[in-house]
C-alpha positions in Angstrom: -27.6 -5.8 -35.7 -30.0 -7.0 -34.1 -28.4 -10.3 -32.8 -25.2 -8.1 -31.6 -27.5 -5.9 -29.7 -28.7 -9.0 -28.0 -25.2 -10.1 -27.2 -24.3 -7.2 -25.6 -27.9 -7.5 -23.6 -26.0 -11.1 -22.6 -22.9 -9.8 -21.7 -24.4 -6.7 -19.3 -26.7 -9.4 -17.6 -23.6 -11.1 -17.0 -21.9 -8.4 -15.6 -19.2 -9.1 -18.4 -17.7 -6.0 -18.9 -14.0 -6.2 -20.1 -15.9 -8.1 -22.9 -19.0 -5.9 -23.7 -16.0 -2.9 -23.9 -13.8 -4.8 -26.7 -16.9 -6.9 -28.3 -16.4 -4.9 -31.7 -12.4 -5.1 -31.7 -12.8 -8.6 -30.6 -15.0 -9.2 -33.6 -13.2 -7.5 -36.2 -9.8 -9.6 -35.3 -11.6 -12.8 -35.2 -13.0 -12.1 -38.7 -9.9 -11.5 -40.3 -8.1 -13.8 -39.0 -10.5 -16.7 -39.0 -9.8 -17.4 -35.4 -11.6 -20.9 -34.0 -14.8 -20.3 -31.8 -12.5 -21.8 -28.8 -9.6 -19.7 -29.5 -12.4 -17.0 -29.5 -13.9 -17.7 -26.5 -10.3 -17.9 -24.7 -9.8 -14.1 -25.9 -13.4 -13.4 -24.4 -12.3 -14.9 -21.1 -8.8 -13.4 -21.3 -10.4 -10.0 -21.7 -12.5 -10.1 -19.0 -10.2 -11.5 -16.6 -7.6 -8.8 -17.8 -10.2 -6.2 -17.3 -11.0 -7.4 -13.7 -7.7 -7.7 -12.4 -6.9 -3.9 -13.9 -10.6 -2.5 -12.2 -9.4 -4.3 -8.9 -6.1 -2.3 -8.8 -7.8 1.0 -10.2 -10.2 0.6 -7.0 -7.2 -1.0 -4.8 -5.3 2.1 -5.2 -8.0 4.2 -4.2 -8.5 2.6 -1.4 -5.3 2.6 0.2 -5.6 6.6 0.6 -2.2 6.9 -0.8 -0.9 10.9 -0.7 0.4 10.5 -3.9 1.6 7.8 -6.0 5.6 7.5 -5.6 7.6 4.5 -7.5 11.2 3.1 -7.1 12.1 4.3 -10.6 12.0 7.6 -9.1 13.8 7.6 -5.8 17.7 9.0 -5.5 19.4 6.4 -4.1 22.9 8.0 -4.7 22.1 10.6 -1.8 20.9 7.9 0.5 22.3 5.5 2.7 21.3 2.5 4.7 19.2 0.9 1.8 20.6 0.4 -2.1 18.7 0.2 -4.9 19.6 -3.5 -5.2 17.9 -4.5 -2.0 14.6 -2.7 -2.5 14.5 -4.0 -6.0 14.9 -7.2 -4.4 12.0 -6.7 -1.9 9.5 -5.2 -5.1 9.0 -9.1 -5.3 6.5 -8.7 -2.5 7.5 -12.0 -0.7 8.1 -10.3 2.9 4.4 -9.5 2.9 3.4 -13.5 2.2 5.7 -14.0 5.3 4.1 -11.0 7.2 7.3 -9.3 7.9 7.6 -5.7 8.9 9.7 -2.8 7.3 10.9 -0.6 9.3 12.4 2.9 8.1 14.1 5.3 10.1 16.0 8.6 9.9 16.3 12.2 9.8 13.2 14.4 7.8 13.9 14.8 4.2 15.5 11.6 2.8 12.9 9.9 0.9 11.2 7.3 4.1 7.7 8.6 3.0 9.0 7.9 -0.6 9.9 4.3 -0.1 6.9 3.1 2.1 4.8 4.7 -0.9 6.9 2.5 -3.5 6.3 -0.4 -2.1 2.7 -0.3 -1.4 2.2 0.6 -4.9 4.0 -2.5 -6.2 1.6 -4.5 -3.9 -0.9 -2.8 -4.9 -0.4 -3.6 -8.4 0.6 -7.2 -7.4 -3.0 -7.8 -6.2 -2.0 -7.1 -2.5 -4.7 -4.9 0.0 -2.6 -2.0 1.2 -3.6 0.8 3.3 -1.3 3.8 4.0 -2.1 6.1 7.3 -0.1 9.0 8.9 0.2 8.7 12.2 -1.9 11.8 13.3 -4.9 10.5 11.1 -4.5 6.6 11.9 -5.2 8.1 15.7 -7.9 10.0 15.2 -9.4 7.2 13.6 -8.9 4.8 16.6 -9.8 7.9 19.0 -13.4 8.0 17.0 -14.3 4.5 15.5 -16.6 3.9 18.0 -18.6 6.7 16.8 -18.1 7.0 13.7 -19.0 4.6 10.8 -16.7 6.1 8.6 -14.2 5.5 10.9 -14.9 2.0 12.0 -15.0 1.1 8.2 -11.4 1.8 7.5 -10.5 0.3 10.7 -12.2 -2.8 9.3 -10.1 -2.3 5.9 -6.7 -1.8 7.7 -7.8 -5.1 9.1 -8.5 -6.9 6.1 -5.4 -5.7 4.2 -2.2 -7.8 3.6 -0.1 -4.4 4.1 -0.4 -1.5 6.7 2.1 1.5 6.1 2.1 3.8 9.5 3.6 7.4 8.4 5.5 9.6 10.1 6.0 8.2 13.8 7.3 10.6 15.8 6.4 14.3 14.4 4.4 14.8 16.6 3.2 13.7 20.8 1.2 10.9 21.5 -1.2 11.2 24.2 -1.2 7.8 26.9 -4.8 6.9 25.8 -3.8 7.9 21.8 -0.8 5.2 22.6 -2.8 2.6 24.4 -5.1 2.6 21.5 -1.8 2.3 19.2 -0.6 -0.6 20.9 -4.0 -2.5 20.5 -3.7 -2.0 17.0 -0.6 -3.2 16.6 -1.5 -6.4 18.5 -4.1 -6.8 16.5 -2.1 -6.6 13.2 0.9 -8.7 14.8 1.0 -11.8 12.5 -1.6 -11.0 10.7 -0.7 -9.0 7.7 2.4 -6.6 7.3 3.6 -3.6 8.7 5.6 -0.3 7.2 6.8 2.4 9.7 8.1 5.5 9.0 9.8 7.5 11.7 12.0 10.1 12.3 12.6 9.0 16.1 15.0 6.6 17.3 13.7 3.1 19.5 15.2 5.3 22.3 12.9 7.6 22.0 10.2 5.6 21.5 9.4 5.5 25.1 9.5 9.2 25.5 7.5 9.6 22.7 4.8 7.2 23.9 4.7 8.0 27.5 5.2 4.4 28.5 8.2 2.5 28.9 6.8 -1.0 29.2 4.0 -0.7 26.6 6.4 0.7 24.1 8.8 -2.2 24.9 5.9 -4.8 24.1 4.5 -2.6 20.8 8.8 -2.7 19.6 9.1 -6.0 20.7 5.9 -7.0 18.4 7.0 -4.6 15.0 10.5 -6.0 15.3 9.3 -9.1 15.8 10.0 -10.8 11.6 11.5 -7.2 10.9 13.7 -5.6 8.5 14.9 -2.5 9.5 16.6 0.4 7.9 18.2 3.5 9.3 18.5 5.8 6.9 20.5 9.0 6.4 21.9 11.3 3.7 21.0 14.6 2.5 17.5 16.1 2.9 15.8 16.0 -1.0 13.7 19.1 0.2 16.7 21.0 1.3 18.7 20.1 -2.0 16.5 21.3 -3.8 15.8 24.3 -2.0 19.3 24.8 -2.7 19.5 24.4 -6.6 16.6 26.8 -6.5 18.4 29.8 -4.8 
C-alpha cells in the first residue's frame, strides 16, 4: 500500500492526472493479462494523453462562450435551402479554417444560421481548434470598453488567439459610426489571420445602411469575402413552425 501511495505521490508531482485517475483500473488489467512493462507504460502515456486532449476541449468549449451547444445531427435541412446536408458534412472536416476561409450565412430570422455557425464551431472545438463565438451587440461592447476593462481586453486577446471567430446576428440591430469603426479594425485585424463566421439577417446592400459608411463597409466586405464561402439561406422559419404545431 504503501508503495502505491507513493506512486500516486509520483504521478500528482507530475501533474499526471489522466493516469493517477485510472492507476487502479490500469493495474487490475495489467495483472490479468500479464501485459509487458512497455506495453504498460504505453497505456500510461495513452491515458494521459487521452485525458489531456478531453480536459482541453472540456475547457475549449467553455471558453468559446457558446449560447448553447447545437450539432449538425440536429439541424432540418429538408426546410432549408441554400446549403445541403452534404456540403456542411463536407466542411465538419475543418479544412477551410487551416486555409483561413470565411463562412458567411445569410437569410431571413428563423432558419437555423445561428444553428449552423454553432455546429461548426463545436466540431472545431472538438477537433482541437480555438473558437470563440460573439453576438454582435456583445462583441461591441467589448471593443467599446476594452480599454477599460480587463475583462474585456482579455477576450479580445482570446478572439485574437483563436483559429475561429463566429460574429452573431449582424444586422438586428444599428451600429453606431464609432461602434463600426471599431468593427472594421477588428476585422482587419483578424483578416488572414484565423477564420471568420457571420451570421446576418441583412443583405451586402444593406450593409452600408446598416454601418453608416459606404466606403468603410466596402473595405470590411471586401476583407470577409475575401477566401469566402457564402450562403444565402432561406426556407421556413423553425420558430414559427413550430409555433404552428403547437396551436
Amino acid at each position: 500500500m504503501k508503495a502505491y501511495e507513493q506512486t500516486l505521490s509520483y504521478l500528482n508531482t507530475l501533474n499526471l492526472r489522466g493516469v493517477a485517475t485510472s492507476l487502479d483500473e490500469m493495474i487490475h488489467d495489467a495483472e490479468i493479462s500479464k501485459t509487458s512493462y512497455i506495453t504498460f507504460l504505453n497505456t500510461m502515456f495513452t491515458t494521459e494523453i487521452s485525458y489531456r486532449v478531453k480536459r482541453r476541449v472540456e475547457r475549449n468549449m467553455v471558453g468559446a462562450h457558446f449560447p448553447v451547444i447545437k450539432r449538425m445531427d440536429n439541424f432540418d435541412f429538408g426546410r432549408v435551402k441554400g446549403m445541403g446536408k452534404s456540403e456542411a458534412v463536407n466542411l465538419l472536416d475543418c479544412r477551410w479554417i487551416d486555409n483561413k476561409e470565411n463562412l458567411l450565412f445569410f437569410g431571413p430570422p428563423g432558419i437555423g444560421k445561428t444553428h449552423l455557425s454553432i455546429a461548426f464551431g463545436v466540431a472545431a472545438v472538438e477537433k482541437g481548434y480555438n473558437v470563440c463565438f460573439e453576438r454582435i451587440t456583445n462583441l461591441i461592447k467589448l471593443l467599446k470598453t476594452a480599454e477599460i476593462q480587463k475583462t474585456s481586453e482579455y477576450r479580445i486577446r482570446r478572439i485574437m488567439k483563436s483559429s475561429l471567430m463566429i460574429i452573431d446576428e449582424i444586422g438586428y440591430t444599428p451600429i453606431e459610426k464609432r461602434e463600426a469603426n471599431l468593427f472594421f479594425s477588428l476585422i482587419s485585424e483578424m483578416h488572414e489571420k484565423l477564420s471568420i463566421i457571420v451570421t446576418s439577417n441583412k443583405s451586402f446592400e444593406s450593409w452600408a445602411e446598416m454601418m453608416g459608411d459606404a466606403v468603410m463597409t466596402a473595405a470590411l466586405l471586401d476583407r470577409l469575402l475575401h477566401h469566402a464561402r457564402v450562403f444565402n439561406l432561406d426556407g421556413e422559419s423553425y420558430r414559427i413552425k413550430n409555433q404552428n404545431k403547437e396551436v
